[in-house]
C-alpha positions in Angstrom: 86.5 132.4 105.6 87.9 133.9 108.7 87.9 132.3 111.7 86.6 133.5 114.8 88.9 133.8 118.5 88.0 130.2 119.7 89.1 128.4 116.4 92.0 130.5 116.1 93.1 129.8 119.7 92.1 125.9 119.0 94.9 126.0 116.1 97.2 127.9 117.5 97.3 125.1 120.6 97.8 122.5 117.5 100.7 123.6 116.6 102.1 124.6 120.0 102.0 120.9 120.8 103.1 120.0 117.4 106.5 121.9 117.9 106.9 120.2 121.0 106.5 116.7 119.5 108.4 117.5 115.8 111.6 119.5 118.3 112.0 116.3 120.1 111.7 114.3 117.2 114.3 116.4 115.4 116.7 115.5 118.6 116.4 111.9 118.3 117.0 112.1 114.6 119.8 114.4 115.0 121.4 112.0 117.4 121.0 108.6 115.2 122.4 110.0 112.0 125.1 112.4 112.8 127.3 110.3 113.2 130.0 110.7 116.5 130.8 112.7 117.6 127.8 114.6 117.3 128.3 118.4 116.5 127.7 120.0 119.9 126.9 123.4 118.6 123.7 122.0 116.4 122.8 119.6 119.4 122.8 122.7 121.8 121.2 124.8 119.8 118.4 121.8 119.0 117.9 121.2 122.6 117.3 124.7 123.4 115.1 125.0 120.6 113.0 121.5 122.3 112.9 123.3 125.8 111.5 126.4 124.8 109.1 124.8 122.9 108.0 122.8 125.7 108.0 125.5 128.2 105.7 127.4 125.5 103.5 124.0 125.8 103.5 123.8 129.2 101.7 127.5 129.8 99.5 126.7 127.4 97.8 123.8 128.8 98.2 125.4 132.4 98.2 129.3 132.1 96.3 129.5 128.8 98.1 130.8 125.1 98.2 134.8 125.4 100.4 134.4 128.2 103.5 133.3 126.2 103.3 132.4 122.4 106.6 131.6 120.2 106.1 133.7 117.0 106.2 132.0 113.4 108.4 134.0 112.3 111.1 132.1 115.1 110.2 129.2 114.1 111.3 129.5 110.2 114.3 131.7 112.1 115.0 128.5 114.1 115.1 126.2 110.8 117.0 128.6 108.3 119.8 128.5 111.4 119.3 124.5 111.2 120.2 124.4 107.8 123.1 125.7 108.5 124.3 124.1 111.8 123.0 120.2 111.1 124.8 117.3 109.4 122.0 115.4 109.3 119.0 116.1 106.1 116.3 113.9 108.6 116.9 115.9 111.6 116.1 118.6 109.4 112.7 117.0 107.8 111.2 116.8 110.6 111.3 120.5 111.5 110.7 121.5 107.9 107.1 120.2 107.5 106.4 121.7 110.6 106.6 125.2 109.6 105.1 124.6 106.6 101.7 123.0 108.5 101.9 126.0 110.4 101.7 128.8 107.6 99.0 127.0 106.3 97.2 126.8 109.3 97.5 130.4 109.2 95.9 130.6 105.9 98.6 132.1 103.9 98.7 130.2 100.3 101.5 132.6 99.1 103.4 132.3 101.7 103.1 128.3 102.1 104.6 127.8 98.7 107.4 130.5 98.9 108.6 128.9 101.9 109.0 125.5 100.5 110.4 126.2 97.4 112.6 128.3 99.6 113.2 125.2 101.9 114.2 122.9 98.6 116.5 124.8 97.3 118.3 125.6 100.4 118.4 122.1 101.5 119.7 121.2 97.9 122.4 123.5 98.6 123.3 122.4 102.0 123.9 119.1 100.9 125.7 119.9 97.6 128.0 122.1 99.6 128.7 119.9 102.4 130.2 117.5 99.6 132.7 117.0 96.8 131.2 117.7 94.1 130.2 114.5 91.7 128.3 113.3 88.8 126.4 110.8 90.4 125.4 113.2 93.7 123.6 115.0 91.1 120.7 112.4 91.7 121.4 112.5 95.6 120.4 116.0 95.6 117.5 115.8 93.4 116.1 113.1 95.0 116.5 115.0 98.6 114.6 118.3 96.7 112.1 116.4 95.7 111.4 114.9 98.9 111.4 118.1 100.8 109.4 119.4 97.8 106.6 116.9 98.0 106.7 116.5 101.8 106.4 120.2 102.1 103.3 120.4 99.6 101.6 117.3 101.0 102.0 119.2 104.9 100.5 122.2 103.5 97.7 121.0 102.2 96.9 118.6 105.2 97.1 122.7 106.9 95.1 123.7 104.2 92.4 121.2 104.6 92.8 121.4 108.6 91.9 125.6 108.4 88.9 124.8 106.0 87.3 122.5 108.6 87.5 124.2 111.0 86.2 127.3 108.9 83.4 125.4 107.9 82.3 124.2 111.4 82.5 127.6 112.3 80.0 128.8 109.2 77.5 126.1 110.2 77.4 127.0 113.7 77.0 130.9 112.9 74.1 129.7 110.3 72.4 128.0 112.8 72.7 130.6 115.5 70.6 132.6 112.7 67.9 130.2 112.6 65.8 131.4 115.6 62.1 131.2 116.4 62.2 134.3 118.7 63.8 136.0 115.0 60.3 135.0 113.2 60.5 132.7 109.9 61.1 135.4 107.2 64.4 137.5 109.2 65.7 134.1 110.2 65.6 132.7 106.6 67.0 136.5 105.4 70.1 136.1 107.2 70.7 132.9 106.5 69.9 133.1 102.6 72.3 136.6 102.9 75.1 134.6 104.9 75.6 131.5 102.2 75.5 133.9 99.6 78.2 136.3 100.5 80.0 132.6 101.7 80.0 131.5 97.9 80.3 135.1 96.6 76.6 134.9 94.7 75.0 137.7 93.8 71.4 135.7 94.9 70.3 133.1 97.1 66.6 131.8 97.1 64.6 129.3 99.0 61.1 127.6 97.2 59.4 125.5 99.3 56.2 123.6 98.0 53.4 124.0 100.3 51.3 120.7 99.5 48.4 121.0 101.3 47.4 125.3 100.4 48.7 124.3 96.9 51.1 127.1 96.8 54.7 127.9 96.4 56.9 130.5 98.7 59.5 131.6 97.7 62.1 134.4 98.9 65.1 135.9 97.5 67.8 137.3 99.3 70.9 139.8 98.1 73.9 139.9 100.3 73.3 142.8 102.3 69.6 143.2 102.2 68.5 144.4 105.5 64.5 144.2 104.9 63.0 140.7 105.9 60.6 141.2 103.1 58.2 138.2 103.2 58.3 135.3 100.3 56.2 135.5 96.9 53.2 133.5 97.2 53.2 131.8 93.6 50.8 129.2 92.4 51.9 125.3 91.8 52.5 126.0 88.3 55.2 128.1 88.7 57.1 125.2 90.4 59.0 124.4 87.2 61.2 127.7 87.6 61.9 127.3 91.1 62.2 123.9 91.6 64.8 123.3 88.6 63.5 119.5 87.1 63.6 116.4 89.5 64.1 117.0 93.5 65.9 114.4 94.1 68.7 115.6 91.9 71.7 117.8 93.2 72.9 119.9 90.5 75.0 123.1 88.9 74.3 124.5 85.4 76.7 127.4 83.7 75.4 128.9 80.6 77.9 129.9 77.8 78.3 133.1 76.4 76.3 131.4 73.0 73.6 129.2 72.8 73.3 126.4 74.9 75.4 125.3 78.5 76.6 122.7 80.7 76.2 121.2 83.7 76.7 118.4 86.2 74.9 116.5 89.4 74.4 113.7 91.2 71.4 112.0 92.8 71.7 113.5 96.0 70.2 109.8 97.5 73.0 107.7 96.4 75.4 110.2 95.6 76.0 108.8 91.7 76.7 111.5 88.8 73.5 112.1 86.5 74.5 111.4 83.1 72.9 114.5 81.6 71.8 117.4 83.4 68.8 118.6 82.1 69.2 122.7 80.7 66.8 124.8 82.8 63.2 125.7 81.8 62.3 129.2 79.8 60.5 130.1 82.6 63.9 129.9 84.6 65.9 131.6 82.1 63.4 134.3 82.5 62.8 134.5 86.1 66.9 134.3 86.8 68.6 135.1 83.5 71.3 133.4 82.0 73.9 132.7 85.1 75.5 129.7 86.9 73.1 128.1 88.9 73.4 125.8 92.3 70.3 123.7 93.0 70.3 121.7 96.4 66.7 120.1 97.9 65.7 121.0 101.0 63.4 118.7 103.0 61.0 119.1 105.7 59.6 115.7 108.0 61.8 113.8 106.0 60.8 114.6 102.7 61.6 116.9 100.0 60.2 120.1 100.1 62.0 122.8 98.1 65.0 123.9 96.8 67.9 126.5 97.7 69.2 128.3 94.9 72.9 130.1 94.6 72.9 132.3 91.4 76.2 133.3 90.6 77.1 137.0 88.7 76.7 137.9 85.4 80.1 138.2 83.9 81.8 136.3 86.3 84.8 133.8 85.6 84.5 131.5 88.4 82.4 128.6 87.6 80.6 126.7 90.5 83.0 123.4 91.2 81.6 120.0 92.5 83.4 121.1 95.7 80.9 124.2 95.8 77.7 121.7 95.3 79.0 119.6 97.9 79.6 122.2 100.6 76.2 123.5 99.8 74.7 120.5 100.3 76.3 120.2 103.6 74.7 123.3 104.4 71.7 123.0 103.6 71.5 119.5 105.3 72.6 121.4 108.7 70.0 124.0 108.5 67.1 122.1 107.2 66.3 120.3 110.5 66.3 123.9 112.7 64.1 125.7 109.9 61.6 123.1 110.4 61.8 123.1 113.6 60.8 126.8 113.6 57.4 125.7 111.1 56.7 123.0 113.8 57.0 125.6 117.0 54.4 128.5 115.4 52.3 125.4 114.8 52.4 124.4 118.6 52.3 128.1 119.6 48.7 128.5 117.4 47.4 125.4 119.0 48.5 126.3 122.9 46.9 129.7 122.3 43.6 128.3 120.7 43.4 125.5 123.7 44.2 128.3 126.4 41.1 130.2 124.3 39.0 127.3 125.0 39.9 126.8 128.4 39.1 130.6 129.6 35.8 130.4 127.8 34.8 127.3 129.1 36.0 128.4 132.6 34.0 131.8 132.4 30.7 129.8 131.0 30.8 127.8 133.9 32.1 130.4 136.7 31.1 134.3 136.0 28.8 133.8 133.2 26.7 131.3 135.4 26.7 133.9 138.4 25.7 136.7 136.6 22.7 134.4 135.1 21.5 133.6 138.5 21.8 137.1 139.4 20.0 138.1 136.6 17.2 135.8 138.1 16.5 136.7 141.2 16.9 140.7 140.8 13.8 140.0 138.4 12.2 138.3 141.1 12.6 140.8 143.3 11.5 143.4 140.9 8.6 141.3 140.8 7.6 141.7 144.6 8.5 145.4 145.1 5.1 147.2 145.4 4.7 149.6 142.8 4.2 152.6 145.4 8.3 152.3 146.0 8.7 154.0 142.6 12.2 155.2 143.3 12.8 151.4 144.5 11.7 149.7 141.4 13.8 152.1 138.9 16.9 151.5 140.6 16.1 147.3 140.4 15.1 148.3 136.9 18.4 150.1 136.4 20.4 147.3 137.8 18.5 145.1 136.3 19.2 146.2 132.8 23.1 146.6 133.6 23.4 142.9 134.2 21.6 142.0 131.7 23.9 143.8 129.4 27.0 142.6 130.7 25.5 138.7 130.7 25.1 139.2 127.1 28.4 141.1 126.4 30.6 138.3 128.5 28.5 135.6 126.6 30.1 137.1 123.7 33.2 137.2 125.1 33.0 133.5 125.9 31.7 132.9 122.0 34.6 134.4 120.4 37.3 133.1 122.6 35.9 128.9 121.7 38.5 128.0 118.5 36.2 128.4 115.5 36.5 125.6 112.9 36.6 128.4 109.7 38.0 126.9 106.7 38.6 128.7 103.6 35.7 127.3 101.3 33.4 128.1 104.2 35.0 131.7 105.0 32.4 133.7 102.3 29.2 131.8 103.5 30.1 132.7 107.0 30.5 135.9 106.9 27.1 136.8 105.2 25.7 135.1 107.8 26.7 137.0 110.6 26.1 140.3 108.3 22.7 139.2 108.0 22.2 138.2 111.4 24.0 141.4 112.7 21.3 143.3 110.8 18.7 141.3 111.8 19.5 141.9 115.6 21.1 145.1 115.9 19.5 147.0 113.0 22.7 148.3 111.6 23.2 148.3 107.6 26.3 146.0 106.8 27.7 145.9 103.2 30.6 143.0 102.6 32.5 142.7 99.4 34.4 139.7 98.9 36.3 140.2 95.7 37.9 136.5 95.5 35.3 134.0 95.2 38.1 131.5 95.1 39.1 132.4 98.3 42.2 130.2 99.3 44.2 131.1 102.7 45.0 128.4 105.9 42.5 127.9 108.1 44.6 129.6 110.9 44.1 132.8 109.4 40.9 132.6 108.4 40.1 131.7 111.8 41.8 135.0 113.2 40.2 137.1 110.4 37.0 135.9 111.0 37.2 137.0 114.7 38.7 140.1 114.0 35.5 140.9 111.7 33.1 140.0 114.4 34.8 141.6 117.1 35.1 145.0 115.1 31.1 145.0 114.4 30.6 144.1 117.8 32.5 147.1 118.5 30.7 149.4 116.4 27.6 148.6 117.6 28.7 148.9 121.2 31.0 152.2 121.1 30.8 154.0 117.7 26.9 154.8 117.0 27.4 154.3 113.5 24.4 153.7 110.9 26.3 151.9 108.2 29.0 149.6 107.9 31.0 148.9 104.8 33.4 145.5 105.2 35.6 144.9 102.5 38.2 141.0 102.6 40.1 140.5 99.3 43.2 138.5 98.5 46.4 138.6 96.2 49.4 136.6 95.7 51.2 137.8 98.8 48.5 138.9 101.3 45.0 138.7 102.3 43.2 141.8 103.5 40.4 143.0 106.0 38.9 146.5 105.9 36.0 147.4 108.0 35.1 151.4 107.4 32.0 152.8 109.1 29.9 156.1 109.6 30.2 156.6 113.6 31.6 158.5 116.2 35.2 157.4 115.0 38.2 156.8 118.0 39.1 159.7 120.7 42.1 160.4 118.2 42.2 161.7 115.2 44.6 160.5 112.1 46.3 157.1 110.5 48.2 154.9 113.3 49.8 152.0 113.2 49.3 148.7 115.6 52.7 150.0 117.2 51.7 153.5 117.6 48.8 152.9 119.1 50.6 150.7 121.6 53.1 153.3 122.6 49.7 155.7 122.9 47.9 152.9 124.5 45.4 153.5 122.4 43.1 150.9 120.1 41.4 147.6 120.0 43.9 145.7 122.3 42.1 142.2 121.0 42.2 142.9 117.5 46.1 144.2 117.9 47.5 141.2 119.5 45.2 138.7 116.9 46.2 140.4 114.1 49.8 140.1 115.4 49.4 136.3 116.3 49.3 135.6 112.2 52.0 138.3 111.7 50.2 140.6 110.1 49.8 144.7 110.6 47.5 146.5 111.6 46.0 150.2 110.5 43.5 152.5 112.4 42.7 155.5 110.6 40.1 158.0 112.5 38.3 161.3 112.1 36.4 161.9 115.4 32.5 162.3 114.5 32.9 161.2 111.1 34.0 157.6 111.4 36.7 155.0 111.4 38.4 152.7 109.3 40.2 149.2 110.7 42.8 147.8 107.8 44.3 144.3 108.5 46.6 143.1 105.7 48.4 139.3 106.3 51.2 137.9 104.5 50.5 134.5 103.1 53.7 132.2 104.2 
């Protein structure tokens, strides 16, 4: 992983103050083991070497690092001269596993183990030169080589592991900044899925989560470099086998082999102990994913499991998931579980503030304007009542006026009825709406037709809550505006959406052709109520007219 400018900057201030501390450390070593009288030209050339690197320090901390910053490549400079200058192998340990921290801190592998082998056998020779030659300094070299050998590996890999971490930090922080509410739950969960799979190199990432109480399972599947935040697959409970890979509570990875058969490994991801044997993954997941490496981590939501996130690795690849893999994605996973449901819990709150608001407007117009224009009503027909019936021009405008507030009493007690939170349920969702086709006919005299296609019609009660308004709203709307004779209302459901089409035989719109929600926004044009409910359950919305012919109204909502 690459870091970003802040973790860059944060290491390169690590090792500024690291060269500080090893430089003076060099010194004091230099001093207590090169005997007297100490070699003047490696103590001068140490000492400058100690106050550069504390002037470099200094601006740091006070003038910030792009003001003056001492290349590596002066550094190794700095030690191949010490080599050369120095009686003393300690003075020169300590500067050697400096450099080597540093390389790795700069991520270069290659370049890490070059340099120390490079170190070892120059040190080797420094020493072997400096000395007549014996059989029994044999073992003093060696024994120096080895040191610097090991020391030098053990430096670079605390650099190694130093870079990772703060690589890793840097990932979870990025994967978080994906998971947004303003984003909406599918795009936030298509970056994220896309991000931890180009992380591990996978060719697929997928999420299942197990909805318990609509009985269904979502589930979304994300290629690195998908750009479409296509919603999840709506899949019934059964197919939670092939998702959900065995037991939850189990953290595992499973390679197949090139024959029959394959391996795998876990641990309960509870107590963190192996699973003795992995259990192979269903047909139905062979099927569903093929036969590639898989990574299974649980996901939970309120504390409890809730899913799974799935890393599928490439067909044909040779690199095999490690334990290290599993346990970095469980990591992840851990970090980003608590923000996505977070965003679950926010639409919740933002469906119940908008139903309450709902309530509160109704409840304020029933008592307020409704009750006004009842009293209104009242005394104009009092009034009517008392004109003389010679003041014929009199009693038609009272008539006239009359008749207006009647008509708007009854349209804003309307209003007030569909803005009260209706308790719709699924199960009751078919019964209702006959009922209010009947009663529509019944009152209004216009010919409705509704086909329901699913009798087991199965959707939250959120939505059917919205659909059902939407479906009274448009006949009210026909009745009112279109002139229409007959009205054909059609609601059917699949595994990924539900859908509402209301198609009628009136005057149609003042525009004439297929427009979307936004289109008609940008032509401010359309039911405005039916737009922004249709929205509020993230779903789209169609208008198709033909002016004197008729209009159709097409609402389809995804099910997640």
């Amino acid at each position: 992983m690459s870091l970003e400018n802040t973790e860059r900057l944060y290491l390169e201030r690590q090792v500024t103050l690291a060269r500080a501390v090893i430089a003076a450390l060099a010194l004091v070593a230099l001093l207590e083991t090169a005997g007297s009288p100490v070699p003047r030209l490696s103590l001068t050339f140490l000492a400058a070497y100690l106050a550069l690197a504390l002037a470099a320090a200094v601006v740091d901390r006070f003038a910030g690092p792009s003001r003056f910053r001492i290349p590596l490549l002066l550094d190794i400079g700095v030690l191949i001269a010490f080599v050369y200058l120095t009686p003393s192998v300690p003075a020169f340990w300590f500067l050697f596993p400096f450099t080597v921290f540093a390389i790795a801190m700069r991520g270069s592998a290659r370049g890490m183990f070059a340099w120390v082998g490079a170190a070892t056998v120059g040190i080797i020779l420094r020493v072997a030169l400096a000395e007549p030659f014996h059989w029994q300094g044999v073992w003093r070299w060696l024994a120096i080589g080895l040191g610097t050998l090991f020391s030098g590996l053990g430096m670079g890999y605390l650099g190694a592991r130093e870079r990772e971490h703060m690589a890793r930090q840097q990932f979870l922080e990025q994967i978080t900044g994906l998971l947004q509410f303003d984003h909406g739950l599918t795009e936030s969960i298509r970056q994220a899925l896309g991000e931890i799979a180009l992380a591990f190199g996978c060719e697929e990432a997928c999420l299942a989560v197990n909805d318990e109480e609509l009985e269904r399972l979502f589930v979304w599947r994300v290629r690195p470099g998908d750009r479409d935040a296509a919603g999840p697959e709506t899949l019934p409970q059964a197919r939670m086998d092939t998702f959900l890979l065995d037991s939850l509570e189990v953290s595992m990875a499973w390679e197949h082999r090139n024959g029959a058969g394959g391996e795998g490994f876990g641990w309960d991801r509870r107590s963190g102990q192996p699973v003795r044997t992995v259990p192979a993954p269903s047909e139905s997941t062979v099927l569903e994913f093929g036969k590639r490496s898989y990574l299974a981590v649980t996901i939970e939501s309120g504390g409890r499991p809730a899913g799974r996130v799935i890393l599928l690795g490439r067909e044909g690849a040779r690199r095999r998931f490690s334990a290290g893999d599993l346990r970095w994605l469980e990591q992840i996973v851990r970090h980003i579980g608590r923000p996505l449901d977070n965003i679950f819990l926010l639409r919740s709150l933002r469906a119940r503030a908008v139903e309450s608001e709902r309530s509160r407007i109704s409840r304020d117009l029933h008592d307020g304007v409704l009750q006004t224009l009842l009293s209104l009503k009242i005394q104009l027909d009092v009034l009517r009542k008392k004109v003389p019936q010679k003041t014929e021009q009199a009693s038609k405008a009272i008539d006239g006026l009359f008749k207006t507030v009647q008509q708007e009493s009854e349209e804003l007690r309307r209003m007030v009825t569909d803005l009260r939170p209706l308790r719709v349920e699924s199960a009751d969702m078919r019964e209702l709406m006959m009922g209010f086709a009947e009663r529509f006919r019944t009152e209004h005299g216009l010919a409705v037709d509704l086909f329901i296609k699913d009798r087991d019609f199965r959707v939250p009660d959120r939505i059917c809550r919205e659909l059902f308004q939407i479906y009274r709203e448009s006949l009210h709307n026909i009745k009112k505006h279109a002139n229409a004779s007959h009205v054909v209302v059609k609601l059917e459901q699949d595994e990924t959406k539900v859908s509402l089409v209301v198609d009628d035989n009136g005057l149609g719109f003042s525009f004439s052709g297929r427009y979307t929600s936004e289109e008609l926004d940008r032509l401010r044009l359309g039911p405005i109520s039916i737009k922004e409910r249709t929205r509020g359950v993230g779903g789209t919305l169609t208008v198709e007219s033909n002016p004197g012919h008729g209009a159709r109204l097409t609402v389809e909502i995804p099910l997640n």
